[in-house]
N, C-alpha and C positions, 0 to 999 in steps of 0.2 A: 915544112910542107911534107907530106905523106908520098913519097915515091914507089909504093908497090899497093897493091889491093889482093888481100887474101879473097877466095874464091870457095864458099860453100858451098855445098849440096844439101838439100831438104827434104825427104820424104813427107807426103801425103798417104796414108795407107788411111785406105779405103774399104770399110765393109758395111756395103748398102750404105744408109744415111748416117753412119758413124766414123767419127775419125778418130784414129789413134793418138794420143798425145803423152807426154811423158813428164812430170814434176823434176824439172831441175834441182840438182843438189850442188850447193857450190860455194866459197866463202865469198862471193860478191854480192850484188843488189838482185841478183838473175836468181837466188838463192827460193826455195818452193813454189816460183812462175814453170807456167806450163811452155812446151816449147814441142816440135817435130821430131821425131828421131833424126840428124843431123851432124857435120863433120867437115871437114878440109880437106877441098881436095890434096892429093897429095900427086911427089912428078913424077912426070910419064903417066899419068892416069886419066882417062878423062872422066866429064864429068858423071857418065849414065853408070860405069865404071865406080866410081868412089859414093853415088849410091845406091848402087847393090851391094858396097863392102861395108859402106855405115849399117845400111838395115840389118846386114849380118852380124856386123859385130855390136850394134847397142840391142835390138830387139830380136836376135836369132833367129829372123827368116830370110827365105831364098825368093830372090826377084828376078829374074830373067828380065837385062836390058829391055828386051822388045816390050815391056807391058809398062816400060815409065813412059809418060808421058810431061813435058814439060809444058808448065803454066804459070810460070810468072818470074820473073828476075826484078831483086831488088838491089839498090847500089847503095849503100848506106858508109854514110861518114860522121865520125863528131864521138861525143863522151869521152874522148883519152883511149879510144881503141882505136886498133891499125882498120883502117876501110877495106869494106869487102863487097862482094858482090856474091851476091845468093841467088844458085838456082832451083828453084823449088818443081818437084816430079813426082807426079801423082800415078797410084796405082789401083787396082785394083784387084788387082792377082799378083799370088805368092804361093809358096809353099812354106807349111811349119806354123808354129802357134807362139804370135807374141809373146816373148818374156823379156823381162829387167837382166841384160846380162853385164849391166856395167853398173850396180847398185851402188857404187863409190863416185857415179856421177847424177844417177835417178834416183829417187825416193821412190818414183812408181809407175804404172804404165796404167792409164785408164780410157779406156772408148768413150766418147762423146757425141749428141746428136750434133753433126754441122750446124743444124741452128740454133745451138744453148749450147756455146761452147763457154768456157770459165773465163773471166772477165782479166784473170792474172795470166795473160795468156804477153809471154815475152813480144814486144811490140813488131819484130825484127821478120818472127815467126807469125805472129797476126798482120801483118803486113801480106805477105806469101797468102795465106789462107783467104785471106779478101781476095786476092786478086785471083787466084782460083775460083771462087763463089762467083766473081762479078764478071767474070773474062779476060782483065784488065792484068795486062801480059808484063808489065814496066813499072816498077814505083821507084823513088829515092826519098831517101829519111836523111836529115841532115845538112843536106845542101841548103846554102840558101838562092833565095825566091829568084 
C-alpha cells in the first residue's frame, strides 16, 4: 500500500481562447503527449508558491501568486507510480514570453484553441483541463468505483 501522495502543481496559462501546452520528452509511455507546464511541490513551499517557480523555470515567465486562480484538484492512483494529488491554477496574467527552458524535458511549447485541444494530451493533465472548462473542482483517476 502507498503511504505518502506526492502533491503537483499545474499551470493553466491563458491568452484569450488559447492554452499553453508543452510536448513531453521523456523515456516513458508520457514520451510526445501534451501535458501543462507543471512540477512537485517541494518543502516549506506551498502550493501557489511552487507554481510561480514551475512557470519560471519550465516556460520563463513571472506570475504573481495573486493572478492563480485554482480550478480543480485531481487525486490519481495506479500504473506503478507513487499517487499524487494535482492542483491545477489557472492564469491569465504574467509577465515575459513563453519559452522551452528545460528542452531536455519538452520537445516544444505550443498555444492551442481550448476547444481543439490535441487528442495526446496526457490523461492526468486532461483531466485538470476538463475540469477547468466544466467547473468541476474534484476528479480521481484510478480508484476504484
Amino acid at each position: 500500500m502507498v503511504d505518502r501522495h506526492v502533491v503537483d502543481v499545474h499551470v493553466l496559462l491563458l491568452r484569450g481562447a488559447e492554452l499553453l501546452l508543452s510536448r513531453r520528452r521523456s523515456a516513458d509511455e508520457f514520451d510526445g503527449l501534451w501535458h501543462l507546464p507543471a512540477g512537485k511541490l517541494e518543502a516549506g513551499e506551498s502550493a501557489l508558491a511552487a507554481a510561480v517557480r514551475e512557470a519560471g523555470e519550465e516556460i520563463g515567465v513571472a506570475i504573481d501568486q495573486a493572478d492563480l486562480r485554482h480550478v480543480h484538484t485531481a487525486h490519481v492512483v495506479g500504473s506503478g507510480r507513487e499517487a499524487r494529488v494535482g492542483l491545477f491554477f489557472e492564469t491569465r496574467r504574467w509577465s515575459g514570453e513563453p519559452v522551452n527552458r528545460e528542452p531536455d524535458k519538452s520537445y516544444e511549447l505550443r498555444w492551442f484553441p481550448i476547444g481543439d485541444l490535441p487528442e495526446t494530451l496526457i490523461p492526468y493533465a486532461a483531466a485538470g483541463i476538463r475540469g477547468h472548462l466544466t467547473g468541476v473542482t474534484y476528479s480521481q483517476r484510478g480508484w476504484p468505483s
